[in-house]
N, C-alpha and C positions, 0 to 999 in steps of 0.2 A: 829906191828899192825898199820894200817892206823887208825886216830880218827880226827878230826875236829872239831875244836871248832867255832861256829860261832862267830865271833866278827870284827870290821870293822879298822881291823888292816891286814897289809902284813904279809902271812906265813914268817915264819921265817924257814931255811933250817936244823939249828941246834936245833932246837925245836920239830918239825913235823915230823913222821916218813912219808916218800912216798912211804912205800911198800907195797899191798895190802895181805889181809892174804889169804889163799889161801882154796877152799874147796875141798870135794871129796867125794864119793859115797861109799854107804855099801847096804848089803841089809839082815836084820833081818826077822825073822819067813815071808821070801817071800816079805816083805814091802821096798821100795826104804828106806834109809835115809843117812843125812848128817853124818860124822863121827862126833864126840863127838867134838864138841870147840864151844869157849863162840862168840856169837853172838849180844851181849847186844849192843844195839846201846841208851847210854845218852839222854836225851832231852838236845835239842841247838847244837847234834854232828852229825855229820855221818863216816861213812864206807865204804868202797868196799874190796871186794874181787875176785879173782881171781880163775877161774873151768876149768881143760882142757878136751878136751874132750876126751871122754874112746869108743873104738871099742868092747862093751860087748853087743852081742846080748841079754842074759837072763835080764841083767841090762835096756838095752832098752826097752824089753816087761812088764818090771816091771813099770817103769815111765808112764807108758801108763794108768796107774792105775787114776794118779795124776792128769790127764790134763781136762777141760772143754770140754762140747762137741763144743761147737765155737771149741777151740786151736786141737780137735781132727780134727775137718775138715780141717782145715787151714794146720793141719800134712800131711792130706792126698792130699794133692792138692800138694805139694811138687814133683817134676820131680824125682830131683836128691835125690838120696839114703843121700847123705853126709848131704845135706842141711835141707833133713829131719830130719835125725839123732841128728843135732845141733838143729834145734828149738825146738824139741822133750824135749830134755836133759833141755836147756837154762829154760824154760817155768818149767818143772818141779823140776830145782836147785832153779831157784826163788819163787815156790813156798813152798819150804823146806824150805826157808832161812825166807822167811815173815812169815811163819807158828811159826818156831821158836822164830825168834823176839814177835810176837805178841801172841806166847801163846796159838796157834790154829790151828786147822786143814789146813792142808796145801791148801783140798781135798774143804774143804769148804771158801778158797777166792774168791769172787766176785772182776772184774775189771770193771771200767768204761773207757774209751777212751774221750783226748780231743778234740777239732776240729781238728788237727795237728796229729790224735792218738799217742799222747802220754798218757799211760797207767796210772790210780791212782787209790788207793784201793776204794771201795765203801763204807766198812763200817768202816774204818780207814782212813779220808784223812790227820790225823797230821802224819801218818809215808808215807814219799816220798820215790819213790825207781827209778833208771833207770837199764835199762839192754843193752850191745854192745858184741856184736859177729864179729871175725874175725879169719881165719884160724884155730889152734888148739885150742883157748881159747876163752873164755866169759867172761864179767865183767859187777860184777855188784856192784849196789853200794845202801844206805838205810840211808836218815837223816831224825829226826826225827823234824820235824815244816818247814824246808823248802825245798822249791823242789830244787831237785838235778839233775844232767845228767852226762853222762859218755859213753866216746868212745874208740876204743882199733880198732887199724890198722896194719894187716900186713905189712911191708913194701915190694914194690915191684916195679920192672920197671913198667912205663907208658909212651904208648907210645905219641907221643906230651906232656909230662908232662909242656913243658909249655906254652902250653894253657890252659889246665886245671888250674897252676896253677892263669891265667890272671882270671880264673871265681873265686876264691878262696882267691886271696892277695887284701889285701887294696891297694890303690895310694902310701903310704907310705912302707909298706912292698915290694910291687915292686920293686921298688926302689934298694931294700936291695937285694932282690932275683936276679938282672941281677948282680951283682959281686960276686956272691958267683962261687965258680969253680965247675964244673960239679960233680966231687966226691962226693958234700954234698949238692946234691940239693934232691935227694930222700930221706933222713932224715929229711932234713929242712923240703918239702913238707906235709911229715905225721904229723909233731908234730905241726904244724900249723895250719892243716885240725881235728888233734883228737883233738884240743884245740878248735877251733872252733864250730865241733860238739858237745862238751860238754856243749859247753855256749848256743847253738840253742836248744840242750835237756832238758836242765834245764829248760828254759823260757816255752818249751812247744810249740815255733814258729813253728818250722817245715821249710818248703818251705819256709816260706810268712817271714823270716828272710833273708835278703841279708847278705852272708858271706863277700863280701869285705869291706861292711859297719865298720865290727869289727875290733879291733886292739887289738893283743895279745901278743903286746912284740918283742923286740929285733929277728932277723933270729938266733943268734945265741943262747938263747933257755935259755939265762940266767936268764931272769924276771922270764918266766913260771919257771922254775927250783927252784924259789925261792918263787915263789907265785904271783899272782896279783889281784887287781879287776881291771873291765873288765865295760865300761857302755855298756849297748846293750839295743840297742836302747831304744823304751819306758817303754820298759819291768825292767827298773831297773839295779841295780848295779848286777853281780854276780862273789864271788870269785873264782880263778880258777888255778887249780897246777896240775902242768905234774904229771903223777904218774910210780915209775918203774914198766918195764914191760920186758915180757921175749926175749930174742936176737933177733932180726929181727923186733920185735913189737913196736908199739908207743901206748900210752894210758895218757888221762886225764880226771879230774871230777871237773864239775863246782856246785856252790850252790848258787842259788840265793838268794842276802841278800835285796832284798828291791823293791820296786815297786814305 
């Protein structure tokens, strides 16, 4: 079980589990739900977990039950079948998972958006949550008093990767990135970018955050692996630890401790 305790110390690798617990779908008298496991998310902790996605058409029409009429339309506007299907699922696992935590109707959360839309409860803002989607799986993650984020990336070729990766690496990270040998630059790349995105999710930034501004550690991936904080920009300190994730995937969750 992943748990986090907030406190203004370095994760510790021998202390902290980084595996995220993983959920999955049932569906009783016709109603979506999560299979039975504890959810309890501590005050001063947070969580993530881990959803893959399931190709159940009766399970899909059931979820549909779940969602806002905003996230209905936003379903519908969707091209592709696939991408549908995920923010479909994503939307209504998150809302099983808040409903659980907090002891209520999954059917009756309300969300507010920030300028950045990044998503917060409206009538709970002490329980923080983020949600990230990539290829087969979603992750999401729930602490409770401060805001959290969280990113999960398939890995995959790109073409020009490094140019992308010139909008992406600090001055200093550069650096590190022209002597690495081609074999580990597409790993490098994602666990750099899902670190990143985690810390830009947390704060809530969006855009208006320059990624090369940030520094998150050594290329070879040892800091993240062990934990750090992280200052980004005005926004405050937030801590932030690679999390396992499944073969080909990269994934992390930052929490912002301080403003």
């Amino acid at each position: 079980m992943l748990s986090i305790t907030h406190q203004s110390t370095l994760f510790k690798q021998e202390e902290e589990s980084m595996a995220p617990d993983c959920l999955s779908l049932q569906i009783v008298n016709d109603t979506p739900a999560l299979r039975s496991t504890d959810v309890r998310v501590a005050p001063g902790r947070s969580r993530a977990w881990l959803y893959r996605f399931v190709d159940d058409a009766r399970m899909q029409e059931a979820l549909l039950s779940l969602l806002s009429e905003d996230e209905l339309v936003r379903a519908r506007a969707f091209i592709a079948p696939a991408a549908r299907q995920h923010y479909i699922q994503t939307r209504a696992v998150l809302r099983m998972l808040l409903g659980r935590v907090l002891e209520t109707s999954p059917k009756g959360l309300a969300f507010d958006y920030g300028p950045y839309g990044k998503p917060s409860l409206r009538d709970a803002d002490a329980c923080c949550f983020n949600i990230a989607h990539s290829g087969d799986y979603a992750l999401l993650a729930v602490s409770q008093g401060l805001p959290v984020g969280v990113d999960i990336e398939r890995q995959r070729e790109i073409e020009d990767l490094d140019a992308l990766a010139r909008m992406v690496l600090s001055p200093a990270e550069a650096g590190g990135w022209a002597a690495l040998p081609p074999v580990d630059r597409v790993p490098t790349f994602f666990s750099i970018w899902t670190a990143k995105e985690a810390l830009v999710k947390a704060t809530g930034r969006g855009l208006g955050l320059s990624l090369t501004s940030l520094e998150v550690g050594s290329l070879t991936g040892d800091i993240l692996e062990a934990g750090c904080r992280v200052q980004v920009g005005e926004s405050g300190v937030c801590r932030l630890l690679s999390l396992d994730a499944p073969l080909g995937y990269t994934a992390a969750l930052a929490v912002q401790e301080s403003l």
